[in-house]
N, C-alpha and C positions, 0 to 999 in steps of 0.2 A: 504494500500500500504506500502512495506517495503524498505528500505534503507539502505543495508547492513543487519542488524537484528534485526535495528531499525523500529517503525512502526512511519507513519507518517498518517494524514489526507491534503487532500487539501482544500483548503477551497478560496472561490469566493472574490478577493479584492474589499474593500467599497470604495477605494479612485479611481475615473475616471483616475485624473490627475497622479496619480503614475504609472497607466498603460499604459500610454501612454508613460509618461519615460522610463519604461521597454523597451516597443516596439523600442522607440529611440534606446535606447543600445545595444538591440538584432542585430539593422542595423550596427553598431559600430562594433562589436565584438558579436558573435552569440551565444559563450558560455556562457561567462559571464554573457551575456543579459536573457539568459534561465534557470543559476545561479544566478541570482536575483529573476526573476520572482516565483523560487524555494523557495527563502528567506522567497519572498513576501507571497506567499499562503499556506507555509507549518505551522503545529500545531502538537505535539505530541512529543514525546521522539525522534525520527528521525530526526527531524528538526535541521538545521545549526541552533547555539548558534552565531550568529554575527550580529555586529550592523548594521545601515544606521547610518550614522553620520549627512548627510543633504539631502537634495531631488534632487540636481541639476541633470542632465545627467551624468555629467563627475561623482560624488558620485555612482548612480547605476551603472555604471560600476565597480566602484573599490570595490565596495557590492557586485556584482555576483564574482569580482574574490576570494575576502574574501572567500566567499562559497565555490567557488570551493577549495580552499586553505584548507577550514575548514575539507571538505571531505578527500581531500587527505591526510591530517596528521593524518586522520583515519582510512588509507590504502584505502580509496577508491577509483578506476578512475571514470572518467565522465561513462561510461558504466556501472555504478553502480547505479546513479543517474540521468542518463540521460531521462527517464521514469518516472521518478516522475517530472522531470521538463517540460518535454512536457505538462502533465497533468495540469502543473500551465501556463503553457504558452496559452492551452488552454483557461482555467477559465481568464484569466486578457483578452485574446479576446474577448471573451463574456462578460464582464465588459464594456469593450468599443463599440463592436459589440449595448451593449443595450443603448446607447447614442442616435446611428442613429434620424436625423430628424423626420423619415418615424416611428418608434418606439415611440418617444415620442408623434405624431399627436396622432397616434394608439390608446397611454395610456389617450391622453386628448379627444378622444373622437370623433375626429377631422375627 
């Protein structure tokens, strides 16, 4: 997947608890939230170069707008990136999606 003419990978986040922050923030504010999620799952030369400074909610938000911010000073709009962030927004659902109760019984057997 590319980003501008940047190539990126998405890649599935390890931490349950950051994706559910995500999700938080996406309720907040839907770009930013979907520019974090970006943050979160992106790897490759495409990828937003910005930190997370802490984990809290309010922090992912101001990390998805980093992103978006980071983009734009690269001439890009969200309509440049907005498709590769679905794609991470996807991946951090199925992150949490594989939490479920019903899932976990499944895997122990239950």
């Amino acid at each position: 997947m590319k980003i501008g003419e940047q190539q990126i990978e998405l890649v599935k986040p390890s931490s349950v608890a950051d994706c559910y922050d995500v999700l938080t923030a996406i309720g907040a504010n839907a770009i930013r939230g979907q520019a974090a999620a970006l943050g979160m799952c992106a790897r490759g030369d495409g990828r937003p170069v910005v930190r997370l400074k802490s984990k809290s909610a309010a922090d992912w938000l101001a990390y998805g707008g980093a992103v978006v911010d980071y983009y734009a000073a690269k001439g890009l709009g969200v309509a440049d990136w907005i498709e590769a962030a679905q794609g991470a927004l996807d991946l951090v659902s199925e992150a949490v999606a594989g939490t479920s109760s019903g899932e976990v019984k499944e895997a122990e057997g239950n």
